[in-house]
N, C-alpha and C positions, 0 to 999 in steps of 0.2 A: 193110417197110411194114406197117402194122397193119392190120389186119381189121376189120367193124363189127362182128364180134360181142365183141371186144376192147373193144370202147368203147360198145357199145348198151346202155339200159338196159332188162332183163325184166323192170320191177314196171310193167306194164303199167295203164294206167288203159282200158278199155272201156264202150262205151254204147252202149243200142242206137239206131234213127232216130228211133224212137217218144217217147225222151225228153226233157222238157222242157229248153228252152235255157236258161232261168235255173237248171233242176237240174242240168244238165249244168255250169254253170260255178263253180256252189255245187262242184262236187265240184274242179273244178280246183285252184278257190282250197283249201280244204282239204289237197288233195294237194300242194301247188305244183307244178304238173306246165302248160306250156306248151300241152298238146295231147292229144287223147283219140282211141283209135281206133274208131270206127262201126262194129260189127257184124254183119252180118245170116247169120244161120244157123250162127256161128265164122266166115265169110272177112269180110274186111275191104273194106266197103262205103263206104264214106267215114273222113277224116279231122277234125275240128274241132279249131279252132286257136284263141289268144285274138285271133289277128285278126280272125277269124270272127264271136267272141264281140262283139267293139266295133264290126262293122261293123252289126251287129243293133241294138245297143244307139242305134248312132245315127240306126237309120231310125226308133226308138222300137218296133222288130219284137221286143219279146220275150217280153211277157206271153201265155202259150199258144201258143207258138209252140214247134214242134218241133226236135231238133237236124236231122233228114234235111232241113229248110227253108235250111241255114246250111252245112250242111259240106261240105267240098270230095269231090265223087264222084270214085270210082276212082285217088284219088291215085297217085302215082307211090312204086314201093314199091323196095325194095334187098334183097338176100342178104346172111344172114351172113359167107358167102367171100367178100361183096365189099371191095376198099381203099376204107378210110378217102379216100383222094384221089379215088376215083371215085366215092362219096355226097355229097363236096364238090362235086366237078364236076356232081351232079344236082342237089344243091343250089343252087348260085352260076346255074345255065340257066334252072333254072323258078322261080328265086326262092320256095325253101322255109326252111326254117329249121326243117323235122322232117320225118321220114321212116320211115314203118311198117317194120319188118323181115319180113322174109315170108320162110319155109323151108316148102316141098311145103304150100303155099298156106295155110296160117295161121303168124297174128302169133307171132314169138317177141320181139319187141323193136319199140323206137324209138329213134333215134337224132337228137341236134339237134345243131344248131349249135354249142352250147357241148362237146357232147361233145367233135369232130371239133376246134376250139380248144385244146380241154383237150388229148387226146394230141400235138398239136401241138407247144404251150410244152413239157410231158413229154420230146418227142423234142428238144428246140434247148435245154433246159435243163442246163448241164454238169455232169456229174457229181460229187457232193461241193459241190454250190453251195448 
């Protein structure tokens, strides 16, 4: 069974609360990156997500509005030791779709949805196919 640090990715995107949600998503789209992890002081304070992002955009809440206004606090976070099927399993409960990695309490990775897919097809794909 695979490990998330197997499948996580560490080009980390971070921000801190302080910053703007339209700069904050400016940077998304730039990165292609689904989600960004909240900062405060190196531990991970919240997460923002682009659901986050369109939930904003539709109350018309975003001109000056900060990301700490939008993101999900104290999210739910995973270990590198942990399986792939048990980041799933926290996944598919809390209905997340990313997931900060946390090793002796700061971020070394994030981990989505499509990762945990991806080693998936990888493990059920036959070999030579």
């Amino acid at each position: 069974m695979a490990q998330v640090s197997d499948v996580m990715s560490t080009l980390l995107l971070t921000v801190e609360p302080t910053l703007g949600l339209a700069d904050a998503a400016r940077e998304m789209h730039e990165r292609n990156v689904g989600a960004v992890l909240v900062l405060t002081n190196g531990r991970v304070s919240g997460i923002l997500t682009e659901r986050d992002v369109l939930r904003a955009v539709a109350t018309g809440d975003v001109a000056g509005t900060r990301v700490g206004a939008w993101m999900t606090r104290d999210p739910e976070t995973i270990g590198p030791d942990d399986s792939t099927a048990h980041a799933a399993s926290v996944m598919i409960h809390g209905g997340f779709r990313h997931l900060p990695v946390i090793d002796e309490g700061r971020p070394v990775g994030i981990v989505s949805i499509r990762d945990l897919v991806r080693v998936t097809i990888d493990d059920e794909t036959p070999r030579g196919a």
